[in-house]
RODO-2510 file (C-alpha; in nm, 4 decimals, decimal comma):
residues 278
     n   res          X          Y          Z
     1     x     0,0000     0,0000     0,0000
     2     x     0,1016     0,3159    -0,1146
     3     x    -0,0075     0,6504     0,0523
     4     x     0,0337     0,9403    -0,0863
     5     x     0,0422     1,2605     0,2027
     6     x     0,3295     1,4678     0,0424
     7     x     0,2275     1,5076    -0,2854
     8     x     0,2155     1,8146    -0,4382
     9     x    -0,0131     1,9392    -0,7233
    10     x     0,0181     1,7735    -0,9762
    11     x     0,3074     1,4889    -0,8699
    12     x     0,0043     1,2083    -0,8163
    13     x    -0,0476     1,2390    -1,2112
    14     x     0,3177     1,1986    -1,2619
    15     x     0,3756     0,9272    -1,0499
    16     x     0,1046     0,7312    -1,1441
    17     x     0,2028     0,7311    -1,4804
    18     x     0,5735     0,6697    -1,3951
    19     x     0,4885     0,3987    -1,1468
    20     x     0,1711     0,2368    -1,2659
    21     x     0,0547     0,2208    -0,9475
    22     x    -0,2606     0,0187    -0,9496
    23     x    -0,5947     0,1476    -0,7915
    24     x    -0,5675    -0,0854    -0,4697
    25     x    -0,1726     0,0863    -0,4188
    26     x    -0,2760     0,4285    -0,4592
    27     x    -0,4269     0,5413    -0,1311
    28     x    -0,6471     0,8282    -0,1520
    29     x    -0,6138     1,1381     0,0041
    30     x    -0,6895     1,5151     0,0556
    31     x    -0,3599     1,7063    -0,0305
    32     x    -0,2723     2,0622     0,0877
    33     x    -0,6695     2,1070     0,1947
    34     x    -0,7674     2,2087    -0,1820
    35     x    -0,7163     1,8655    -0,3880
    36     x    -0,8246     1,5479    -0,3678
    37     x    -0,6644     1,3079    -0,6743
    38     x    -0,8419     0,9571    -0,7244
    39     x    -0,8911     0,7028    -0,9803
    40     x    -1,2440     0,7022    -1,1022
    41     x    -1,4814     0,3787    -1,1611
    42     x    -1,3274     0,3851    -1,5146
    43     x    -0,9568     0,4272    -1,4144
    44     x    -0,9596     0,7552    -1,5030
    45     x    -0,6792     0,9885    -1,2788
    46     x    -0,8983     1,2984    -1,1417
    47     x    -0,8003     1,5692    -0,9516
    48     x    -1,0909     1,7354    -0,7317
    49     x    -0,9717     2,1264    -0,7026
    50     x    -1,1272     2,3260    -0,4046
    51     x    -1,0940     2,7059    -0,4078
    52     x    -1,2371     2,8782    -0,0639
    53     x    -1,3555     2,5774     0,0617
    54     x    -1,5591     2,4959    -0,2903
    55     x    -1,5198     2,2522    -0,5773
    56     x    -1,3999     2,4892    -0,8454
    57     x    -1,2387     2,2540    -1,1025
    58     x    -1,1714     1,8793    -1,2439
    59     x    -0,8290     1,7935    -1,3712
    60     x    -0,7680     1,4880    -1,5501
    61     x    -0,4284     1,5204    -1,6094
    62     x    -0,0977     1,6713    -1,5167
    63     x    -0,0211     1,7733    -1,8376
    64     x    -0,3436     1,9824    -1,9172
    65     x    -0,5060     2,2862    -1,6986
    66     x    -0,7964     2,1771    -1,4704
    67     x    -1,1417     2,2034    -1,6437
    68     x    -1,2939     2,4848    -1,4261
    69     x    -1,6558     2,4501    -1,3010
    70     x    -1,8203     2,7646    -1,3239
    71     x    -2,2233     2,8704    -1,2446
    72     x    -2,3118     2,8555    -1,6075
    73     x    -2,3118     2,4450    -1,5319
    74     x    -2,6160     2,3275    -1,4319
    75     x    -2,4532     2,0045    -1,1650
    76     x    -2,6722     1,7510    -1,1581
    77     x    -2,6441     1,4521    -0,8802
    78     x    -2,7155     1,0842    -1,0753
    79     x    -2,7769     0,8058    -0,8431
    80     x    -2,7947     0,3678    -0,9888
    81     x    -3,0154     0,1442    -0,9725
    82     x    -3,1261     0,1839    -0,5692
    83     x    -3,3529    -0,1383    -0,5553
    84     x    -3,5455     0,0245    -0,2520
    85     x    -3,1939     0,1608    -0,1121
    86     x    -3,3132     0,5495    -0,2254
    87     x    -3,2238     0,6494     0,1370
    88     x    -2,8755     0,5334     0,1449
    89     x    -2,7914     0,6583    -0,1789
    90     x    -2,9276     1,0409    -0,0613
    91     x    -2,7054     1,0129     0,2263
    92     x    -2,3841     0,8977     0,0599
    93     x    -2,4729     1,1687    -0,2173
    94     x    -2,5044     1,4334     0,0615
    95     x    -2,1525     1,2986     0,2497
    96     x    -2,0126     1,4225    -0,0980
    97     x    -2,1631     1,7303    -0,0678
    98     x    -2,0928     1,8414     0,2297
    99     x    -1,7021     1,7875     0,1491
   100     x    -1,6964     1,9301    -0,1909
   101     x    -1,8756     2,2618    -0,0812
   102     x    -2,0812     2,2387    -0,3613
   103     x    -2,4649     2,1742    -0,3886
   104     x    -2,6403     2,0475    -0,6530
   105     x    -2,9056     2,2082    -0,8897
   106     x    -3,1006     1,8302    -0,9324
   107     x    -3,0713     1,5020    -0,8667
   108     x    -3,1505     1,2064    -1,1389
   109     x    -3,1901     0,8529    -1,0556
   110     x    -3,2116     0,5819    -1,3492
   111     x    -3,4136     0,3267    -1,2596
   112     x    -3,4796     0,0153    -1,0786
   113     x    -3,5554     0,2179    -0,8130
   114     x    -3,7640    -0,0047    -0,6256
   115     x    -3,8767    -0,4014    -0,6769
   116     x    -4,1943    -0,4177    -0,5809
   117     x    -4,5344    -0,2591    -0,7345
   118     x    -4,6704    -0,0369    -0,5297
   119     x    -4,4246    -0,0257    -0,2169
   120     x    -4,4903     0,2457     0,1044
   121     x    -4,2039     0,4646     0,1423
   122     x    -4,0396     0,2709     0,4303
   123     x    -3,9748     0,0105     0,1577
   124     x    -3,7513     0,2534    -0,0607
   125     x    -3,6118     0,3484     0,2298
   126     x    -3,7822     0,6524     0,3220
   127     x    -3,9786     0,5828     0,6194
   128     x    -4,2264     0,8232     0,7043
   129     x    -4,0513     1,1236     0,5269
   130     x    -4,2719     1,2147     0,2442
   131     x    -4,0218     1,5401     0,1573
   132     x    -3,7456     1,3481     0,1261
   133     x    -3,4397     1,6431     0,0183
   134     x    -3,4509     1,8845     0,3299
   135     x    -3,3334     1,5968     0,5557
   136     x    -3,0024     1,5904     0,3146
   137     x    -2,9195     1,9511     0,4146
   138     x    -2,5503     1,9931     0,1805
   139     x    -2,7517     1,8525    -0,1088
   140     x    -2,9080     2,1638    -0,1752
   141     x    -3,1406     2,0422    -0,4682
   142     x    -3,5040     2,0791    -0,4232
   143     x    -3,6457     1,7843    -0,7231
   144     x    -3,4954     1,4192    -0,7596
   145     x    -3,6678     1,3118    -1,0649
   146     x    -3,6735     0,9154    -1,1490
   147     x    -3,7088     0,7361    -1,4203
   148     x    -3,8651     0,3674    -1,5240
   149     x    -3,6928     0,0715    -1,4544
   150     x    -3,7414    -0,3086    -1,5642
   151     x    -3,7712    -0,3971    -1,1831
   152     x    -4,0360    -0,1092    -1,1832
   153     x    -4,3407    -0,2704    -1,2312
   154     x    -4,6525    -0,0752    -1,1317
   155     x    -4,7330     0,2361    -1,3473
   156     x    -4,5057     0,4470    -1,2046
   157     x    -4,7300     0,7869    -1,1257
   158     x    -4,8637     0,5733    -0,8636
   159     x    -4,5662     0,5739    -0,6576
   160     x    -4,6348     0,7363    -0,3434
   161     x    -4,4138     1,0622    -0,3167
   162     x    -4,4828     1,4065    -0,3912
   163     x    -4,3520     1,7037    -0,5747
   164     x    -3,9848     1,7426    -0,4545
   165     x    -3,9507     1,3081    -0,5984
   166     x    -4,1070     1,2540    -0,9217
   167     x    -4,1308     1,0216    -1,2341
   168     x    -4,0677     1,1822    -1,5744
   169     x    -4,2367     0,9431    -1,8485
   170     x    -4,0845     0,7997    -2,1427
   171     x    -3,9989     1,0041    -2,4244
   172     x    -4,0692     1,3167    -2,2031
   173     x    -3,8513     1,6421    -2,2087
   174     x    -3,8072     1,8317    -1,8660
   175     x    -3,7145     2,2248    -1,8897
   176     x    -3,5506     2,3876    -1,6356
   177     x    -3,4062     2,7012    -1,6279
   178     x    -3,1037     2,7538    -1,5058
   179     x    -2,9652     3,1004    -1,4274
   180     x    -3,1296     3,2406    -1,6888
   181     x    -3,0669     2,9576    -1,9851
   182     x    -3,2868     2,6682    -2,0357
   183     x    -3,2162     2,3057    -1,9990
   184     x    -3,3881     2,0222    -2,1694
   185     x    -3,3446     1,6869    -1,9981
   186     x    -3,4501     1,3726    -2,1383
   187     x    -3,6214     1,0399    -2,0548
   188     x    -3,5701     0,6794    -2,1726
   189     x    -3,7255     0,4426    -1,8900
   190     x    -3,7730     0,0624    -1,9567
   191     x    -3,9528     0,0365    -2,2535
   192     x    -3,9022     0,3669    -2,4157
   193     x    -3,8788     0,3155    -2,7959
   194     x    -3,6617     0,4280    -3,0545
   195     x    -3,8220     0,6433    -3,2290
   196     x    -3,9106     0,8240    -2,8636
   197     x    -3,5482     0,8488    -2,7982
   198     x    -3,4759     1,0053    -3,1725
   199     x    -3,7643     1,2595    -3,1353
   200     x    -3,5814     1,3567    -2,8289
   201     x    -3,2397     1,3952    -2,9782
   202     x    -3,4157     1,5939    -3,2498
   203     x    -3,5536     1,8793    -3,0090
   204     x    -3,1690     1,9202    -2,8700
   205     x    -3,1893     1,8014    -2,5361
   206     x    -2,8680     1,8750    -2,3135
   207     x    -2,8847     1,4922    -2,1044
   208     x    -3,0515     1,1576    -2,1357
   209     x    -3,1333     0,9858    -1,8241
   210     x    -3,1727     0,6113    -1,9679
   211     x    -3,2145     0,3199    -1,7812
   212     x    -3,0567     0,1452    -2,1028
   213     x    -2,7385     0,2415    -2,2922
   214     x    -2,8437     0,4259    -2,5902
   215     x    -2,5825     0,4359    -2,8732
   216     x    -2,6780     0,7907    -3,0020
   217     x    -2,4867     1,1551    -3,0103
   218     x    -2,6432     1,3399    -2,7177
   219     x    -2,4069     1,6193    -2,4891
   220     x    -2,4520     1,3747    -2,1875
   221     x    -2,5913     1,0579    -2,1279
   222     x    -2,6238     0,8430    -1,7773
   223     x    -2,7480     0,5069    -1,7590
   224     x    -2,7722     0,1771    -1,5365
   225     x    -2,9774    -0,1694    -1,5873
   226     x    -2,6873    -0,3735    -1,6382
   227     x    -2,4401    -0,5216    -1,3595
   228     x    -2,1614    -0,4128    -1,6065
   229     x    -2,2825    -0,0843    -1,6257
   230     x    -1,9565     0,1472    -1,5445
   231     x    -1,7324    -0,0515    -1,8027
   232     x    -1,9801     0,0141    -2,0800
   233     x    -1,9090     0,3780    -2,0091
   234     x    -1,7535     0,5805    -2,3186
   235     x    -1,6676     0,8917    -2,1733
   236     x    -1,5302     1,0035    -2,4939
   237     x    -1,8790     1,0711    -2,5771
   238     x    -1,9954     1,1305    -2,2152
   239     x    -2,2015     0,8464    -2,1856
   240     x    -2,1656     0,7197    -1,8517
   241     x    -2,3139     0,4039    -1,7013
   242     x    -2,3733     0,3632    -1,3129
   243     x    -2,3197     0,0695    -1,1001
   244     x    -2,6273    -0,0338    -0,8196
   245     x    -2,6360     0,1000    -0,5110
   246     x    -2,5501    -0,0374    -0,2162
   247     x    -2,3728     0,0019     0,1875
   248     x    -2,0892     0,0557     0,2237
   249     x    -2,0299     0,2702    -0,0852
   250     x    -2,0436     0,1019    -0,4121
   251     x    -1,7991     0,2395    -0,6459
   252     x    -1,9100     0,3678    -0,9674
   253     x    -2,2619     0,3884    -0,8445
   254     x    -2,3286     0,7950    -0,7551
   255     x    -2,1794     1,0575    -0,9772
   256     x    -2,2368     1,4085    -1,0984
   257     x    -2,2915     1,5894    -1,4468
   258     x    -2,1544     1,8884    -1,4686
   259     x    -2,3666     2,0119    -1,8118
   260     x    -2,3671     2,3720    -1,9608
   261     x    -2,6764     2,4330    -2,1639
   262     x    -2,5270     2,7213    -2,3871
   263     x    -2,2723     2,4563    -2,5411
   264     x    -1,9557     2,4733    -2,2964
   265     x    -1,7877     2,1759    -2,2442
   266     x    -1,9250     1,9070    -2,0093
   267     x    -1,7567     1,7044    -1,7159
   268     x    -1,8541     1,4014    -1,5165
   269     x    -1,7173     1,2558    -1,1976
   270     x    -1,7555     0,9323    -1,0426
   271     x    -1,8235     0,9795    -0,6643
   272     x    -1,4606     0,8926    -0,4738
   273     x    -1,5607     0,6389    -0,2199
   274     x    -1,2365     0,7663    -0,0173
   275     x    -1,4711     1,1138     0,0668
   276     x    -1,7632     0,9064     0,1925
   277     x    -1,8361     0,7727     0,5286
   278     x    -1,8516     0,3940     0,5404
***
């Protein structure tokens, strides 16, 4: 086991790459106060860049300049599959949070997100709290919108929540706006047909929640459904598939889409299980 304390910016990149160190060697850790550097789901060496006590900026490499987050990006929390483990997932989500500095704008969650029907909320994990967000108080996002999975069996408007957790249907378009420019979010739940999912790409939406992998050119797409989910991730084309949810912190399984709706480049980051209590 390596650990790496002494580091400064920009040596982990350098090191790695000089080393190889593999992901179990590489111990991660908070260096200087301001960066944390981790290797993502997909192997991927990321450097987390606080300024004043905020996430500011993503840097994937030692040889390029950190890819700054800035207000025009609408950040957008994406939880797995939960399988009735919704309340877990919040929690881990808001751990992240509350370290980064940085709240999101909404959270998406792909599917699968119970197994049941019709289940009460204690069975996704909920309990008796029908305004689920406020508990999660670094989260800062007031919707978590859901869509269809294939474990999702009951029509899924029927699920017993209210206006803070939602479904968005198949083939439906969601606009937000966000600081002034709209954002068009997309939906392709279990079932969702082609020609739904072209009609969608047609209008120009900024992100496809899926619970399938869609091989299409959208600005971001997340996705879960299969138990190989994160390796079918092509983050060349910022389509990124989550793993299921589960305690202690499944890696691969939370992340967050960084998207900016007037064309700016986009960022995702798997969630580093080193920042999240176990």
């Amino acid at each position: 086991m390596t650990t790496v304390e002494t580091f400064k910016k920009g040596e982990f990149f350098a090191s790695t790459m000089v080393r190889g160190l593999s992901d179990q060697e590489v111990e991660n850790t908070w260096l200087s106060g301001d960066t944390y550097e981790y290797k993502d789901a997909i192997g991927r060496s990321t450097g987390l860049v606080k300024r004043n006590g905020v996430l500011s900026a993503i840097q994937r490499s030692y040889f390029r300049e950190p890819r700054e987050i800035t207000n025009q990006h609408y950040r957008i929390g994406v939880i797995g599959d939960t399988h009735g483990k919704v309340a877990q997932a919040l929690s881990q989500m808001n751990d992240f949070a509350e370290q980064s500095g940085q709240p999101l704008d909404l959270i998406v969650q792909v599917g699968d997100l119970i197994d049941k029907p019709i289940a009460p909320l204690g069975e996704m994990g909920l309990g008796d709290l029908h305004d689920p967000l406020p508990a999660y108080s670094a989260l800062g996002a007031e919707h978590l919108c859901f869509i269809s999975g294939n474990h999702d069996q009951s029509p899924m408007h029927e699920y017993p929540v209210d206006d803070s957790f939602y479904y968005i249907d198949n083939g439906e378009i969601v606009e937000m706006n966000h600081r002034g420019a709209p954002i068009l979010l997309g939906a392709a739940g279990w079932h969702t047909t082609g020609s739904q999912v072209q009609q969608m790409t047609r209008k120009g939406i900024h992100m496809l929640v899926s619970h399938n992998h869609h091989l299409l050119d959208v600005p971001m797409q997340v996705f879960g459904h299969h138990k190989d989910a994160v390796s079918r991730s092509e983050p060349d084309c910022n389509h990124f598939g989550l793993d299921h949810v589960n305690v202690p912190y499944r890696n691969g399984s939370l992340g967050i889409a960084y998207v900016d709706p007037v064309g700016g480049e986009n960022e995702f980051i798997f969630l580093p299980e080193g920042l999240l209590k176990k």
